[in-house]
C-alpha positions in Angstrom: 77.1 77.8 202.8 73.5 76.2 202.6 74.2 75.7 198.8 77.1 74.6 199.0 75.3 72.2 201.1 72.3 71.5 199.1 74.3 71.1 195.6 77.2 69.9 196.6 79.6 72.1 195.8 82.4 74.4 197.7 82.2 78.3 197.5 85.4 79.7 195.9 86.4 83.2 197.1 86.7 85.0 193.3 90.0 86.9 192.9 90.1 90.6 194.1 89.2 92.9 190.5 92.5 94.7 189.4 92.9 97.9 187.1 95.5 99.6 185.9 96.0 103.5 184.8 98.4 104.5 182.7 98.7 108.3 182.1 101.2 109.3 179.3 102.4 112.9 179.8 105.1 114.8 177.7 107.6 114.1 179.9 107.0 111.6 181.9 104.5 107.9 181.9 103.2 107.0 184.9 101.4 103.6 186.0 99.4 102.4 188.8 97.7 99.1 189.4 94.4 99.3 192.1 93.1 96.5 193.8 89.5 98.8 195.3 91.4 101.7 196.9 94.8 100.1 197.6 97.8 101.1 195.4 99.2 97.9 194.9 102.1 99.1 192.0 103.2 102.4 190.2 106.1 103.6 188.6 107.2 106.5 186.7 109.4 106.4 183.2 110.5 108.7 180.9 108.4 108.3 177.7 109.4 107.1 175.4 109.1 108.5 171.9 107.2 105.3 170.6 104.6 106.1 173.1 103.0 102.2 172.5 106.0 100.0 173.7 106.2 102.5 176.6 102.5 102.1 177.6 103.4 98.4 177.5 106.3 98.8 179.3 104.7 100.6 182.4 102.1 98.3 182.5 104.6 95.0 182.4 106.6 96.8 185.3 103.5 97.4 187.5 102.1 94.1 187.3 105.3 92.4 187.5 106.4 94.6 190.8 103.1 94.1 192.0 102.6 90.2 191.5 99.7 90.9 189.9 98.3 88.2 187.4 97.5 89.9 183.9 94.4 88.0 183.8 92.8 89.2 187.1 93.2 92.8 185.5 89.7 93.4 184.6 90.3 97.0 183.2 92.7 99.1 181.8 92.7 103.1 181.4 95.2 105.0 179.4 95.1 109.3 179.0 97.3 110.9 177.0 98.3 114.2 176.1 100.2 113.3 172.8 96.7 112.9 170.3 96.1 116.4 171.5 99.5 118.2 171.1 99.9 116.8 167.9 96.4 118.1 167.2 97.3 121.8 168.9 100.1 122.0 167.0 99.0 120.4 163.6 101.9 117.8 164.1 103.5 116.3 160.4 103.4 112.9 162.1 99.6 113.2 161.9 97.9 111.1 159.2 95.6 112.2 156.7 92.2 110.6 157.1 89.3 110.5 155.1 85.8 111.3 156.6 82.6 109.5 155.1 79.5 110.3 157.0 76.3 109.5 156.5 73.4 112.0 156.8 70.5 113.6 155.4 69.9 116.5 153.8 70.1 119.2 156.6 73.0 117.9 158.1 74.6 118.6 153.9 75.3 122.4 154.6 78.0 121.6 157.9 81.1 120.2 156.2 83.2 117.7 158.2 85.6 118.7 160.3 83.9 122.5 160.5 85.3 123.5 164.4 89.0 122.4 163.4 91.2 125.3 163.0 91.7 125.6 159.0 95.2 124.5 158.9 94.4 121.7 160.4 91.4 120.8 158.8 93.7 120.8 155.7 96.6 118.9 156.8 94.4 116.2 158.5 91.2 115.9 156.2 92.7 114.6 152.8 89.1 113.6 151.8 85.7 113.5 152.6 82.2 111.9 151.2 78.7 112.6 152.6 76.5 109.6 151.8 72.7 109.6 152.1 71.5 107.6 155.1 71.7 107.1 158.9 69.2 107.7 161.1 67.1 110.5 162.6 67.5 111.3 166.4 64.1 109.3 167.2 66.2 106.0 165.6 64.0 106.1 162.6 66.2 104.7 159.3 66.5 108.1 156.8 69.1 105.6 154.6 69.9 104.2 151.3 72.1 101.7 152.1 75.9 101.8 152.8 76.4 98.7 150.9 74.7 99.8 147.5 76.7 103.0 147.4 79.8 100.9 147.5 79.1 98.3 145.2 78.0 101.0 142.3 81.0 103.4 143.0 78.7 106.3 143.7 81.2 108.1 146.3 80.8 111.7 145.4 84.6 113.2 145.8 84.8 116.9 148.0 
């Protein structure tokens, strides 16, 4: 307390860090919130088919049942299975993306997406560009820049 003391202040205690976990399963969505080691709150709830509002609604529960206050939660963690299955199974609900990457010219020959299973790659890749530029491993620049290739519409189409 000698600063305290010697600036005239008092020492606060700071609030106890809190996290929550949240792991989303097929079945079931389960919740914890941790103060250090000690299980402070958890539940366990169906899930729910909008997988979102159910994340939310574990967390809400936890912290409410726990008295925590949503601002001394310093961290949240959410797993999932759902990105996965739907990517096992080449789920309709998964949306078409475009890839752009930029990269030199050995990087040219290995097409995006290369390791996906083909029926996959063609459900979920809808289109791709490969753009000259990035940087090498040693963080040297090997670009022409991003913003040029926009603004002159040089995006050639795969």
């Amino acid at each position: 307390h000698f600063f305290a003391l010697l600036f005239g202040f008092a020492l606060r205690a700071m609030p106890p860090p809190y996290v929550v976990g949240v792991d989303v399963g097929g079945s079931n969505t389960d919740a914890v919130v941790l103060c250090g080691d000690q299980v402070l709150g958890w539940c366990k709830k169906p899930t729910s088919a909008d997988v979102s509002s159910g994340i939310a609604d574990a967390i809400d529960y936890v912290l409410k049942s726990s008295g925590v206050d949503p601002a001394a939660v310093v961290a949240v963690m959410i797993g999932t299975t759902h990105f996965i299955n739907a990517l096992v199974q080449c789920s309709e609900d998964l949306c078409g993306v475009a890839v752009v990457r930029l990269c030199g010219p050995a990087t040219r020959d290995i097409k995006p997406l290369l390791d996906f299973p083909p029926r996959l790659r063609a459900h979920v890749c809808r289109q791709w560009w490969m753009l000259s530029g990035g940087f090498q491993c040693t963080g040297s620049e090997i670009v022409v820049r991003c913003a040029v290739l926009c603004s002159d519409g040089r995006f050639p189409r795969h």
